[in-house]
KEKE-3310 file (N, C-alpha, C; in steps of 0.2 Angstrom, whole numbers, plus 5000, padded with zeros to 4 digits):
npx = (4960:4975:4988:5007:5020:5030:5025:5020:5033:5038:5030:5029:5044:5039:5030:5041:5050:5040:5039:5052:5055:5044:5031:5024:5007:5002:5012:5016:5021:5032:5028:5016:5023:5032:5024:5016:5026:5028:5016:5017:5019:5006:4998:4986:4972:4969:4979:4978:4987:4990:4976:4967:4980:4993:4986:4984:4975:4970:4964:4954:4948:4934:4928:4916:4899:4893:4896:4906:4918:4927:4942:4952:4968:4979:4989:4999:5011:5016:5020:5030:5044:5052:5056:5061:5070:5071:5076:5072:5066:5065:5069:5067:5070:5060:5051:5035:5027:5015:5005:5001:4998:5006:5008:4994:4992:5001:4993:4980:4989:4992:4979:4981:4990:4985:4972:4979:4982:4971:4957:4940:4926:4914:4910:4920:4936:4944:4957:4963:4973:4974:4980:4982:4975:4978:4975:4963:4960:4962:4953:4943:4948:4951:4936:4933:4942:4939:4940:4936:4924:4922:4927:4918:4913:4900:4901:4912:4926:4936:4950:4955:4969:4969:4978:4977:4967:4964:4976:4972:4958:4944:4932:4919:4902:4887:4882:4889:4905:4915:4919:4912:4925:4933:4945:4947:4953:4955:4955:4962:4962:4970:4978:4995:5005:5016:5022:5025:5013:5002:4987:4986:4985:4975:4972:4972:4973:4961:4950:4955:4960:4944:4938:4945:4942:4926:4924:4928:4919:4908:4904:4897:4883:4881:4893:4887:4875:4866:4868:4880:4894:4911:4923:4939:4954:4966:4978:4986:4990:4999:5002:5021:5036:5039:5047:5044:5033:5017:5004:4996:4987:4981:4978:4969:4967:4956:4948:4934:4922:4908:4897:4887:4887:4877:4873:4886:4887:4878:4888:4899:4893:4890:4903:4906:4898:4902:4917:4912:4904:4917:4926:4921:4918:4927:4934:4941:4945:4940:4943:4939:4943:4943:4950:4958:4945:4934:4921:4909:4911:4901:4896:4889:4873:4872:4884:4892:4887:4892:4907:4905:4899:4909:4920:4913:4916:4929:4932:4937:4938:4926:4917:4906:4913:4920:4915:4907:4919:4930:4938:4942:4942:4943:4937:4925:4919:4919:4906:4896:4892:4892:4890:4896:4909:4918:4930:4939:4955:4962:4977:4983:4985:4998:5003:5012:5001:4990:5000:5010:5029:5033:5027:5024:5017:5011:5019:5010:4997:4994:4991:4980:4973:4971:4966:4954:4947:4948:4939:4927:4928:4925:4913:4906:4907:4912)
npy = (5161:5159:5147:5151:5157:5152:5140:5132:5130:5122:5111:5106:5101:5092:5084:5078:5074:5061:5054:5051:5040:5028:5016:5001:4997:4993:4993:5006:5012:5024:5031:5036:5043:5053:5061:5065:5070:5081:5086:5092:5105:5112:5112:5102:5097:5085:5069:5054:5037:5023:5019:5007:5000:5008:5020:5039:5052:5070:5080:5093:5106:5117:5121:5125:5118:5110:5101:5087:5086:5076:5074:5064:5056:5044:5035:5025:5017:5010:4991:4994:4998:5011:5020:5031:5046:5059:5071:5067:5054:5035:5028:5016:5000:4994:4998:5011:5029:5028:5031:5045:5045:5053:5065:5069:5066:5079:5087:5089:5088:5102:5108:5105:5116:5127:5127:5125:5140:5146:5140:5131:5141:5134:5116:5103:5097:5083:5077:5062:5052:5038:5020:5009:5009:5003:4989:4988:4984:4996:5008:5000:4995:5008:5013:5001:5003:5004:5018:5024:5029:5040:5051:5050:5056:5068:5072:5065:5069:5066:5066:5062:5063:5064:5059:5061:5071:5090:5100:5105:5103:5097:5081:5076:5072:5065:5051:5033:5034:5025:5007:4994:4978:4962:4951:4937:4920:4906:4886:4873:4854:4841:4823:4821:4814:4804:4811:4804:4793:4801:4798:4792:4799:4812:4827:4845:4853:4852:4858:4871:4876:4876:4885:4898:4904:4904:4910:4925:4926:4927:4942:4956:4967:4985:4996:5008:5003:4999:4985:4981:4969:4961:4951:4947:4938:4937:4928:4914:4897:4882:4866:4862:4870:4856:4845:4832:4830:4827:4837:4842:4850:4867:4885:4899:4915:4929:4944:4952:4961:4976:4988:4990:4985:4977:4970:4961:4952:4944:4940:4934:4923:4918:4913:4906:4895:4892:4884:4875:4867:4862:4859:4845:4840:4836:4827:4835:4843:4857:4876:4891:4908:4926:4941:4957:4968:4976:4991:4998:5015:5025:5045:5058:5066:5078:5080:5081:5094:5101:5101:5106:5121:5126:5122:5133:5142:5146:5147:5134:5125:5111:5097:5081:5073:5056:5048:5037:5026:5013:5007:5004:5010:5013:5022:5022:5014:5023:5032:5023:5027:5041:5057:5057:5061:5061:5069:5071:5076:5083:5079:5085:5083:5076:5067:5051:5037:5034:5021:5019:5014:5029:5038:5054:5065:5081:5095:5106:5105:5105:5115:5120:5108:5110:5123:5121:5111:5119:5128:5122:5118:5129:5135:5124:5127:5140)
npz = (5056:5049:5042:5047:5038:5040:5048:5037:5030:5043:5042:5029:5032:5042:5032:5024:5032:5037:5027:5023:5032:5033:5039:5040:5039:5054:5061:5067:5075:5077:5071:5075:5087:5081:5077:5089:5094:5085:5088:5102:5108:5107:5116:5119:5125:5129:5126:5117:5114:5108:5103:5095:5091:5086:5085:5086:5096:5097:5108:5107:5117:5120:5130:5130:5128:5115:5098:5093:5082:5070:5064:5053:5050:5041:5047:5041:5029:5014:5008:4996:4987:4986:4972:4968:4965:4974:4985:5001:4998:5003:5018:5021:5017:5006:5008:5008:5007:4996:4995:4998:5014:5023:5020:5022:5036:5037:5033:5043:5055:5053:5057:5072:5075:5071:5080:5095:5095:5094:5102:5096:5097:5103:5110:5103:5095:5087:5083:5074:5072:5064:5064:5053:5040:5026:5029:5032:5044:5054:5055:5060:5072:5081:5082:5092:5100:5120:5123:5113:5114:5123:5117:5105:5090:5082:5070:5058:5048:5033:5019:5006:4993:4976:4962:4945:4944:4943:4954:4968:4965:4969:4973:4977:4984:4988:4997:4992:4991:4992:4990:4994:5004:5002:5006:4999:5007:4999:5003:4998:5000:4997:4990:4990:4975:4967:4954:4942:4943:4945:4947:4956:4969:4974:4967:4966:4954:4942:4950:4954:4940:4936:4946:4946:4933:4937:4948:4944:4937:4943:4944:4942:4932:4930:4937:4941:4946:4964:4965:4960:4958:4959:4955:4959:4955:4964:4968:4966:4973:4970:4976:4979:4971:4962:4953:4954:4964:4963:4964:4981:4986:4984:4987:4983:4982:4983:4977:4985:4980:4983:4979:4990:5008:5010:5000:5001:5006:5002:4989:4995:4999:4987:4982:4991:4991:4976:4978:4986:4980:4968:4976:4982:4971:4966:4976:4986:5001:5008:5013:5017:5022:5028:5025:5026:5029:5022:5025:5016:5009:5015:5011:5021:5020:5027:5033:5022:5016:5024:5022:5009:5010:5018:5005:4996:5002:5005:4991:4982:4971:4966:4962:4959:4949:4946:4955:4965:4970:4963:4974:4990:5004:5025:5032:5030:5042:5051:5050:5055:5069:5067:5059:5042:5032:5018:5006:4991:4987:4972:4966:4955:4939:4931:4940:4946:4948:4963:4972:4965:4963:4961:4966:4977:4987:4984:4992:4990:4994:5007:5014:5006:5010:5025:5027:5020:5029:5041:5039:5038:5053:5060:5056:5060:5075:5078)
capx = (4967:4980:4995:5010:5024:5036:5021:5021:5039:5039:5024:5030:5048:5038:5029:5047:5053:5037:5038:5058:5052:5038:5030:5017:5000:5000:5018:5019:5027:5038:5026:5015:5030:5034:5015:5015:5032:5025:5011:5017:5019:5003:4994:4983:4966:4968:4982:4976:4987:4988:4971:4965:4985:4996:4981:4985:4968:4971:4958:4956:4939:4933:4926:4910:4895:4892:4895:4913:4921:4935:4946:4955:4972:4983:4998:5002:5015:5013:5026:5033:5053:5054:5064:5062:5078:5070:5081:5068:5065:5060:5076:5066:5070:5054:5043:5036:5022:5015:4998:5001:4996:5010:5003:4988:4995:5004:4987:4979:4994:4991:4973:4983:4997:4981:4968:4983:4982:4965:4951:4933:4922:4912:4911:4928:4939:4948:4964:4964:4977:4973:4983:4983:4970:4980:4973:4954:4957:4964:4946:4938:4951:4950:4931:4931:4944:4935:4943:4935:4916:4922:4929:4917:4910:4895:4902:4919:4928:4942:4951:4962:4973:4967:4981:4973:4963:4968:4979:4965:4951:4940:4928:4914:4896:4884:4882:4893:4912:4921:4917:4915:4929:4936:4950:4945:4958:4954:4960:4960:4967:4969:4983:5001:5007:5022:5023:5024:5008:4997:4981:4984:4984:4972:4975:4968:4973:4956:4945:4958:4957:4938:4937:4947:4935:4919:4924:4927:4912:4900:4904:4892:4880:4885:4895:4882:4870:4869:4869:4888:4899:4915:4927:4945:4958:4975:4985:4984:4998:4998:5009:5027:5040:5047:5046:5043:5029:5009:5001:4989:4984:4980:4977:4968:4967:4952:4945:4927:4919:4902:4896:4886:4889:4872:4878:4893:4884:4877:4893:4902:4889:4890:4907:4912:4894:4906:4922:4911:4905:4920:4928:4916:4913:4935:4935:4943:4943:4939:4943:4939:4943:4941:4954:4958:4938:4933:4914:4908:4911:4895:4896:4882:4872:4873:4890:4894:4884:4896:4911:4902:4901:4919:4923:4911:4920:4936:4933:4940:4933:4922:4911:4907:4914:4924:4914:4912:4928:4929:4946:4940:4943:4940:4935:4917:4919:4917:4900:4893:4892:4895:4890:4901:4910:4925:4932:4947:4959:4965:4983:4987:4987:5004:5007:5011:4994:4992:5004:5016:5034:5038:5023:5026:5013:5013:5017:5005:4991:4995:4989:4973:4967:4969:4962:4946:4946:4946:4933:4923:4926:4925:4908:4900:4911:4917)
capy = (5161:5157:5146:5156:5154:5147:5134:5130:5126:5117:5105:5103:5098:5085:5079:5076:5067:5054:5051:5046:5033:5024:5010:4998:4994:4989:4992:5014:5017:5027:5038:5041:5046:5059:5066:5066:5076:5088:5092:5091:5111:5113:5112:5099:5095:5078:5066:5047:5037:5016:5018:5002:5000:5013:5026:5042:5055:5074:5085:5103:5107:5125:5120:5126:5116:5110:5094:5087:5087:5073:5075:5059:5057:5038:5034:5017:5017:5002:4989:4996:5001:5020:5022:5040:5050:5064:5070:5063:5049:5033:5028:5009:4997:4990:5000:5019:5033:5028:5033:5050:5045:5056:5071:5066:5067:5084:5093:5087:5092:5108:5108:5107:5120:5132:5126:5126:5144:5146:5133:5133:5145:5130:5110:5101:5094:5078:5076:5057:5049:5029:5017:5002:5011:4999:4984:4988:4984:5001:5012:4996:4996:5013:5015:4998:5004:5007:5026:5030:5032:5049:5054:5048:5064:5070:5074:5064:5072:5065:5068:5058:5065:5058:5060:5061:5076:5095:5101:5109:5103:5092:5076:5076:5070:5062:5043:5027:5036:5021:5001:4989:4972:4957:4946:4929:4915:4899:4882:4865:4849:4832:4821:4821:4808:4803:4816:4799:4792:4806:4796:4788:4807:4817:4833:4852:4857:4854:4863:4878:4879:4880:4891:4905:4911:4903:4916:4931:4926:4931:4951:4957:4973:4989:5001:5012:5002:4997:4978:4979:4966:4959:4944:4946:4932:4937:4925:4907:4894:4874:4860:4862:4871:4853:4839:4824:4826:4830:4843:4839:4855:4874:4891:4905:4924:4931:4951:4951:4969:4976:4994:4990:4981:4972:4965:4958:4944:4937:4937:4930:4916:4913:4911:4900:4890:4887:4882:4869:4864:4862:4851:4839:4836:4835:4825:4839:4846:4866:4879:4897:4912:4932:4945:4965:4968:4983:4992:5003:5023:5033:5051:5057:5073:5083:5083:5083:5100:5107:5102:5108:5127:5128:5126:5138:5148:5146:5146:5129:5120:5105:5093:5074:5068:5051:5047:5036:5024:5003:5007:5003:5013:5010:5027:5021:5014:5030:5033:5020:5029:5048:5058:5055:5064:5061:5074:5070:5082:5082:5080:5085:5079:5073:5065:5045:5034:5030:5014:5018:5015:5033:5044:5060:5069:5085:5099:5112:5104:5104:5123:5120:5105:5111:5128:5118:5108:5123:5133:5116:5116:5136:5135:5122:5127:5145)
capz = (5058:5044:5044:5042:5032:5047:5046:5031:5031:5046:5040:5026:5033:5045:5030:5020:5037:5038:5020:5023:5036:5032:5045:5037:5046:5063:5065:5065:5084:5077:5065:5080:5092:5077:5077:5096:5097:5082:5091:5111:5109:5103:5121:5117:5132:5130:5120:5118:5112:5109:5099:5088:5089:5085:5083:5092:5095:5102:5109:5107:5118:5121:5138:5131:5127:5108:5096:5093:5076:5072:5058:5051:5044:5040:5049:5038:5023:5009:5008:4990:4987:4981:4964:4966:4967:4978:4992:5004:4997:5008:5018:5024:5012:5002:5013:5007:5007:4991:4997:5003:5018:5025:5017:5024:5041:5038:5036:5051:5061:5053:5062:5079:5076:5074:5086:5099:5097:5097:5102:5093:5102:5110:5108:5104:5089:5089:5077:5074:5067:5063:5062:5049:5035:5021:5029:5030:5052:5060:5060:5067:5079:5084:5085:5097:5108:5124:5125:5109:5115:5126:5110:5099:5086:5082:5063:5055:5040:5031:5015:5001:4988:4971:4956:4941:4946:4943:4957:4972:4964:4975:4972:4983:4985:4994:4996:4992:4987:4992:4989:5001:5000:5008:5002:5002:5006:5000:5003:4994:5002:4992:4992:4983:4975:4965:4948:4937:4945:4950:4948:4964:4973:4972:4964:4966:4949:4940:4952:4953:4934:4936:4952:4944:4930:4940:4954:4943:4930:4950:4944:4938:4934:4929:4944:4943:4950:4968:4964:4957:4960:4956:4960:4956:4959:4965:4970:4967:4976:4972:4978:4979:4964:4963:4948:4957:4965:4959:4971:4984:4990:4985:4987:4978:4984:4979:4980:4983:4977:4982:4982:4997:5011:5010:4994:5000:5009:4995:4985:5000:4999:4980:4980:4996:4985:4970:4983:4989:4973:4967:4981:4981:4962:4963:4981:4989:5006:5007:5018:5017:5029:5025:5028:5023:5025:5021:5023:5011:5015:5012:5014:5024:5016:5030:5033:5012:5016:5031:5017:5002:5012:5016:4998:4993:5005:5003:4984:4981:4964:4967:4960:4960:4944:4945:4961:4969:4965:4968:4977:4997:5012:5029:5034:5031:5049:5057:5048:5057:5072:5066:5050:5040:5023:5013:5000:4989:4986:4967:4966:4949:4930:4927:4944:4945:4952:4970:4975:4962:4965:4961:4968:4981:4990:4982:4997:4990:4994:5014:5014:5005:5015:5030:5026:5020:5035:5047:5037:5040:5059:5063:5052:5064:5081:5079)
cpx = (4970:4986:5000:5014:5029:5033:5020:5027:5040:5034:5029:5041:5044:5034:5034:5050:5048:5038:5046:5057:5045:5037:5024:5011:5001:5008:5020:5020:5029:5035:5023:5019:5031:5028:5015:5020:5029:5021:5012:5019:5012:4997:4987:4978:4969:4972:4981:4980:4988:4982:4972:4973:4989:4993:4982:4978:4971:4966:4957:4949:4941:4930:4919:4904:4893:4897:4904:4913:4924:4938:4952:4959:4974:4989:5002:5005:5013:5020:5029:5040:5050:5059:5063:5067:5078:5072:5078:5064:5065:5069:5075:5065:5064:5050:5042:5028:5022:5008:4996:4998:5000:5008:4996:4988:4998:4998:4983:4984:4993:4987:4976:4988:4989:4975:4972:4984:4977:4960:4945:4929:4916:4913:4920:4931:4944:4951:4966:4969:4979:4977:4979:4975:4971:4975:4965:4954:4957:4956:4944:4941:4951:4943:4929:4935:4940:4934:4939:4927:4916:4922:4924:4912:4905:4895:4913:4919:4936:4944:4957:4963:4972:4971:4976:4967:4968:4969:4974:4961:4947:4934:4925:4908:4892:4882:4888:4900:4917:4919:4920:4920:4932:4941:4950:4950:4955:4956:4957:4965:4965:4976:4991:5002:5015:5020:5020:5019:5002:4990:4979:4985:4976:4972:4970:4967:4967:4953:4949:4956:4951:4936:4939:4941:4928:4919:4924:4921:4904:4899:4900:4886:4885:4886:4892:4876:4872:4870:4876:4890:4904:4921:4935:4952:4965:4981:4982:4994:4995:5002:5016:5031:5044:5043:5043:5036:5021:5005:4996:4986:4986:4978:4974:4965:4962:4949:4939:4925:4914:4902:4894:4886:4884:4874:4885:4892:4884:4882:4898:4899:4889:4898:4910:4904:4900:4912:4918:4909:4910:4925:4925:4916:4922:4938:4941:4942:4945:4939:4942:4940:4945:4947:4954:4949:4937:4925:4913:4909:4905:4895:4886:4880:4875:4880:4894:4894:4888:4902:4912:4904:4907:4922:4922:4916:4928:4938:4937:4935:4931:4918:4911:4907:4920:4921:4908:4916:4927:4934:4942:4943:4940:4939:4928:4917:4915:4909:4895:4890:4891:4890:4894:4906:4916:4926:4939:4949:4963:4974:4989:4988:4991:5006:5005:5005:4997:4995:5010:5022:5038:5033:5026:5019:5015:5012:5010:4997:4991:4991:4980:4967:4966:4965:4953:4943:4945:4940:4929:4921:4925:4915:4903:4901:4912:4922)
cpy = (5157:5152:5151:5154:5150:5141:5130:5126:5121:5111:5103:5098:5092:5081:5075:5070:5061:5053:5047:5039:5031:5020:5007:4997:4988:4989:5002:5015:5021:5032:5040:5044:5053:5063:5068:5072:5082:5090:5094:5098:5115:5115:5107:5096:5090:5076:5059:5045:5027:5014:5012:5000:5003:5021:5033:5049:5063:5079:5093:5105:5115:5125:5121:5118:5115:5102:5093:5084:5081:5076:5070:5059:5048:5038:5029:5020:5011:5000:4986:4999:5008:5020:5029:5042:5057:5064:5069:5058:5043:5030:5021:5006:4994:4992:5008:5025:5033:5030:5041:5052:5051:5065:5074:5070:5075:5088:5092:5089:5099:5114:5109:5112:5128:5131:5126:5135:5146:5140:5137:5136:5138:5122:5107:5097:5090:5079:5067:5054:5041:5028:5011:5003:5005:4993:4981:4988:4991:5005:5007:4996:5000:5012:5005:4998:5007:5016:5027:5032:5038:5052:5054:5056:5063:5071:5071:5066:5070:5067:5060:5061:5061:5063:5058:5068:5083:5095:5103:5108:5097:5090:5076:5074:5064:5055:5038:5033:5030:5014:4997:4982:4970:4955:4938:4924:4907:4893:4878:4861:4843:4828:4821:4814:4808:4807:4809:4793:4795:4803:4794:4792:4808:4824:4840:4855:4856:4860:4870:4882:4880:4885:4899:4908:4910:4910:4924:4934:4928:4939:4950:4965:4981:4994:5005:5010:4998:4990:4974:4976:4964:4955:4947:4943:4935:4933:4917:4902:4886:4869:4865:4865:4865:4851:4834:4824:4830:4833:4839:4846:4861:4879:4896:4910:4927:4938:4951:4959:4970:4985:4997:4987:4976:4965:4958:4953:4941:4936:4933:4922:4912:4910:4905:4893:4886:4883:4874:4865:4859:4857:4849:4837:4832:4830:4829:4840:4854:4868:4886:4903:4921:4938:4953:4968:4976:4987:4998:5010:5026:5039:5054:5064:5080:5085:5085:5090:5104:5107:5107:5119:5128:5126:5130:5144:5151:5147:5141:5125:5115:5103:5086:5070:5063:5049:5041:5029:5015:5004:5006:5007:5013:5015:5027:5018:5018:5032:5028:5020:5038:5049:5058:5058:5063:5065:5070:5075:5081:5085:5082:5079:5074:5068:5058:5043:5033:5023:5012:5019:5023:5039:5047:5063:5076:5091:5105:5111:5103:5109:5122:5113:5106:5118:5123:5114:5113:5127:5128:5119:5125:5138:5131:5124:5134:5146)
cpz = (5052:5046:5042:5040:5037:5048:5042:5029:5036:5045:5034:5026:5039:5039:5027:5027:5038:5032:5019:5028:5040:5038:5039:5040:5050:5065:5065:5073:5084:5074:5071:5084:5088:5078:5081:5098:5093:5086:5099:5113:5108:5110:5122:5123:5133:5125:5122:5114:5111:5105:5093:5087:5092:5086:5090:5089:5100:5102:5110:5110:5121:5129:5137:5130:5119:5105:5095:5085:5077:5064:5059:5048:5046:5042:5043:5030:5019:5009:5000:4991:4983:4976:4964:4967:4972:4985:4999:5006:5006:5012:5023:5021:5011:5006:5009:5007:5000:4990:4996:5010:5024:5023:5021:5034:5044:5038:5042:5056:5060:5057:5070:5080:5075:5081:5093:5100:5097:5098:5100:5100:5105:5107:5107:5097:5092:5083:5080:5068:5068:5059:5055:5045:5029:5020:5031:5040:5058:5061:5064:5072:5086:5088:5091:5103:5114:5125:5120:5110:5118:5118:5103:5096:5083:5072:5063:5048:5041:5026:5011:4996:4982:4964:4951:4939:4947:4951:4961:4971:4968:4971:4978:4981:4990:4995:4995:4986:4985:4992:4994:4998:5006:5003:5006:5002:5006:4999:5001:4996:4997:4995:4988:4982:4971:4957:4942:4938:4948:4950:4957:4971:4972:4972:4963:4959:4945:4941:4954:4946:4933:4939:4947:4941:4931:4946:4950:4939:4939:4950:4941:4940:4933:4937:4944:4948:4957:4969:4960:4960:4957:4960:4956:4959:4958:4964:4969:4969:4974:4972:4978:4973:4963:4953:4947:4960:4961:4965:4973:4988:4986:4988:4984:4984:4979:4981:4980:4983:4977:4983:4989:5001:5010:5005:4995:5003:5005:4988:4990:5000:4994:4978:4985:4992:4979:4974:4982:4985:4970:4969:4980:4975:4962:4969:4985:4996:5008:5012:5015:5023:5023:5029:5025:5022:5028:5021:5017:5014:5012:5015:5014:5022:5022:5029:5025:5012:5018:5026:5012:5004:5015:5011:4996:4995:5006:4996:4982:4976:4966:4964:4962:4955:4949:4952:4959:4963:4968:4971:4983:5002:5019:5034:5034:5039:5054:5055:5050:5064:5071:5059:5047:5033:5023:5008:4996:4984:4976:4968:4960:4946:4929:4934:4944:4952:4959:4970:4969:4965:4966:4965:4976:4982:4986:4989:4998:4994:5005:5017:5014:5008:5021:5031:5025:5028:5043:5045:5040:5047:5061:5060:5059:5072:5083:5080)
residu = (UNK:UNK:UNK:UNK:UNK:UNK:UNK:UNK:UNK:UNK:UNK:UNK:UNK:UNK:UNK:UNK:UNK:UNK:UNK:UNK:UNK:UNK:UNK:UNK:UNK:UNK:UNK:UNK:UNK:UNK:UNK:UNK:UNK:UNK:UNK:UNK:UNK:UNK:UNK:UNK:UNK:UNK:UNK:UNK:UNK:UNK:UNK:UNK:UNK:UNK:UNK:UNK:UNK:UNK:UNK:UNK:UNK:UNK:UNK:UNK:UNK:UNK:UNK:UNK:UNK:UNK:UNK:UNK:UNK:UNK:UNK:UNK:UNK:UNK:UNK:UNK:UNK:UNK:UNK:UNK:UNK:UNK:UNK:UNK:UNK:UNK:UNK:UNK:UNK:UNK:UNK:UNK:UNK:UNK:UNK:UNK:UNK:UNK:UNK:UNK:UNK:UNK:UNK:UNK:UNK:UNK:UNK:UNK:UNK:UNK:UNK:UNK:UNK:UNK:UNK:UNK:UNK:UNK:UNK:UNK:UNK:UNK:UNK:UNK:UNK:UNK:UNK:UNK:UNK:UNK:UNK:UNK:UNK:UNK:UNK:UNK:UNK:UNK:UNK:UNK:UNK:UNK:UNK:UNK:UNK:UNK:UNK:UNK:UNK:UNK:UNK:UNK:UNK:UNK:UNK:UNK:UNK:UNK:UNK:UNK:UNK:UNK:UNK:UNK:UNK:UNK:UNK:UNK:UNK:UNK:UNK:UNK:UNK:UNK:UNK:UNK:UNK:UNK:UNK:UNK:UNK:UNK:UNK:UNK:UNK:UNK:UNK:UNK:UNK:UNK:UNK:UNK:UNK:UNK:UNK:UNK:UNK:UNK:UNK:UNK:UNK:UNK:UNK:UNK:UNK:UNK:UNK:UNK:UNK:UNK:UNK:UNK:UNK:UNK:UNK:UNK:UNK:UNK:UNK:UNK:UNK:UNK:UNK:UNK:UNK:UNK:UNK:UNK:UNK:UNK:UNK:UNK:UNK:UNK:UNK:UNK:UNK:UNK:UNK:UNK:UNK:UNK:UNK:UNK:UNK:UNK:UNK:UNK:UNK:UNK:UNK:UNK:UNK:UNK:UNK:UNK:UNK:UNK:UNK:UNK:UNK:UNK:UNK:UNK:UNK:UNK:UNK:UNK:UNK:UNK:UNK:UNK:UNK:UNK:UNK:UNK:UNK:UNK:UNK:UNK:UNK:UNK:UNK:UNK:UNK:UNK:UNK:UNK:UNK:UNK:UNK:UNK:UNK:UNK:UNK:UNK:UNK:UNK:UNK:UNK:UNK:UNK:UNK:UNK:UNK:UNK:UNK:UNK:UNK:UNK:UNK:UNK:UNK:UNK:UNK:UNK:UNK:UNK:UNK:UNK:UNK:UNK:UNK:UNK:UNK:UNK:UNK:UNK:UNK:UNK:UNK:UNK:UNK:UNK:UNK:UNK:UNK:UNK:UNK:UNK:UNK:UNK:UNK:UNK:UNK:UNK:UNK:UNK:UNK:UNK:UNK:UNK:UNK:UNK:UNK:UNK:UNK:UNK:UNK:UNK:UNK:UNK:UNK:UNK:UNK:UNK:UNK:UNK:UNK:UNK:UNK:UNK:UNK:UNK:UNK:UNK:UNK:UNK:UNK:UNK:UNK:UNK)
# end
């Protein structure tokens, strides 16, 4: 079963409306509400919604007997201003679909404007749509709301739109796609003192100028191998913008980067090591704490397989150059439980990178992911 062109125009007039308002992670109320009302014709078993959040799940079961599919999209926008002139540009100030996360969301609905008219001849498909992906917490949120063990699937498949990639051609393969990451925040107290006495303080600014390039000097290994690592400091904050006084406390923001999750202990370990080092040699007191963490995603052979034959079948170009990528997604979650596979959809040559101020989802690509995604599901379901 096809979309038809009435289809086509109305998805892509619901992708042009989430893309004009945006939500960030942990606040989308308003993007599921539009998801919910897009699909509340669609006849849907079962609609769960409050997931991990915001995260809303809808069930399409055939009644029979057989495994459950899920199929993932992103509710969350990034908190980027749109300079783009497009008459559906983003219309909430410093907030925007710079992801294609919206995109993302329109193919997925796609899946329930056809499974609404017919269900898979046996087992059942869930259309999940997670909140707060930006932030590395919405899958865990999802997979530990208590509702999602009814629902949980026997095989998850998601997708991301990757610029830089001819337009329909698809990145695939089996194992580590996406790299595991934390952001580490860490603190340094001492004392302030007067600007024209800073002796009689004590002052972070040494052991910051060492941390920096001791933290990023922990990468190491080439990204081919699975012992890659890599440190990258963000953000550093110390003392006050004033004159007068000489700082007694800092801050540095640090990305820590492993291809496997195992790894990521022992770089968590070496770095809160130099911290502590660090303080101590400068009479400091350290604090560290971890946020945005992300596990690695590995696509799991089988399901790469059920992907791989609905390319074939739909004739959709694919391979697994530029795989896998240090960017993090927290679609590995669901593999932890689930088989698990991710494809990414090339979104054409000339378009601006993901999280740039001006990028757009491109609509064509609504057609060909959701096509793939029901070749997928009618291949294991009927």
């Amino acid at each position: 079963m096809d979309l038809t062109n009435q289809d086509i125009e109305d998805l892509v007039a619901f992708r042009r409306e989430l893309h004009r308002f945006p939500e960030i992670s942990n606040e989308e109320k308003e993007t599921a509400k539009r998801v919910v009302s897009f699909l509340a014709d669609t006849g849907a078993d079962e609609v769960l919604t409050g997931l991990g959040g915001h995260g809303a799940a809808f069930v399409y079961d055939s009644g029979q007997p057989g495994q459950t599919l899920l199929f993932r999209a992103e509710l969350d926008a990034l908190p980027i201003a749109e300079i783009s002139d497009i008459p559906h540009r983003s219309a909430v100030e410093g907030k925007g679909h710079m992801c294609g996360h919206d995109g993302h969301m329109a193919i997925i609905a796609a899946l329930g404007r056809l499974f609404g008219r017919q269900r898979p001849a046996k087992g059942r498909v869930v259309l999940m749509f997670q909140p707060a992906e930006e932030t590395g917490d919405g899958a865990a949120g999802v997979v530990a709301d208590p509702r999602y063990a009814a629902i949980r699937p026997d095989f998850a498949f998601s997708l991301h739109n990757l610029p830089g990639t001819p337009l329909g051609h698809v990145r695939l393969r089996e194992g580590v796609v996406n790299c595991a990451s934390r952001g580490m925040r860490i603190t340094l107290e001492g004392r302030t003192a007067h600007s024209s006495m800073p002796e009689s303080g004590i002052s972070p600014m040494t052991a910051v100028s060492r941390l920096m390039p001791r933290l990023a000097a922990l990468g190491g290994n080439s990204f081919t191998s699975d012992e890659f690592a890599m440190a990258t400091v963000t953000h550093v904050r110390m003392g006050e913008p004033v004159f007068g006084v000489a700082p007694g406390q800092a801050e540095i923001r640090a990305t820590l980067r492993t291809r496997l999750d195992a790894r990521m202990a022992d770089l968590c370990a070496a770095a809160e090591a130099l911290v502590r080092e660090e303080a101590e040699a400068h009479g400091l007191q350290c604090g560290f704490d971890y946020h945005e963490i992300f596990v690695a995603s590995l696509n799991e052979p089988e399901a790469v397989a059920h992907l791989a034959a609905a390319l074939d079948a739909e004739g959709v170009p694919h391979d697994g150059a530029e795989l896998p990528m240090r960017a993090s997604e927290d679609f590995g979650i669901f593999g932890h439980s689930s088989k698990s596979a991710m494809f990414y959809l090339g979104s054409g040559t000339d378009r601006p990178n993901l999280h740039n101020p001006d990028y757009d989802f491109p609509d064509d690509l609504i057609a060909i992911g959701a096509r793939i995604f029901m070749r997928t599901a009618r291949n294991l379901l009927g």
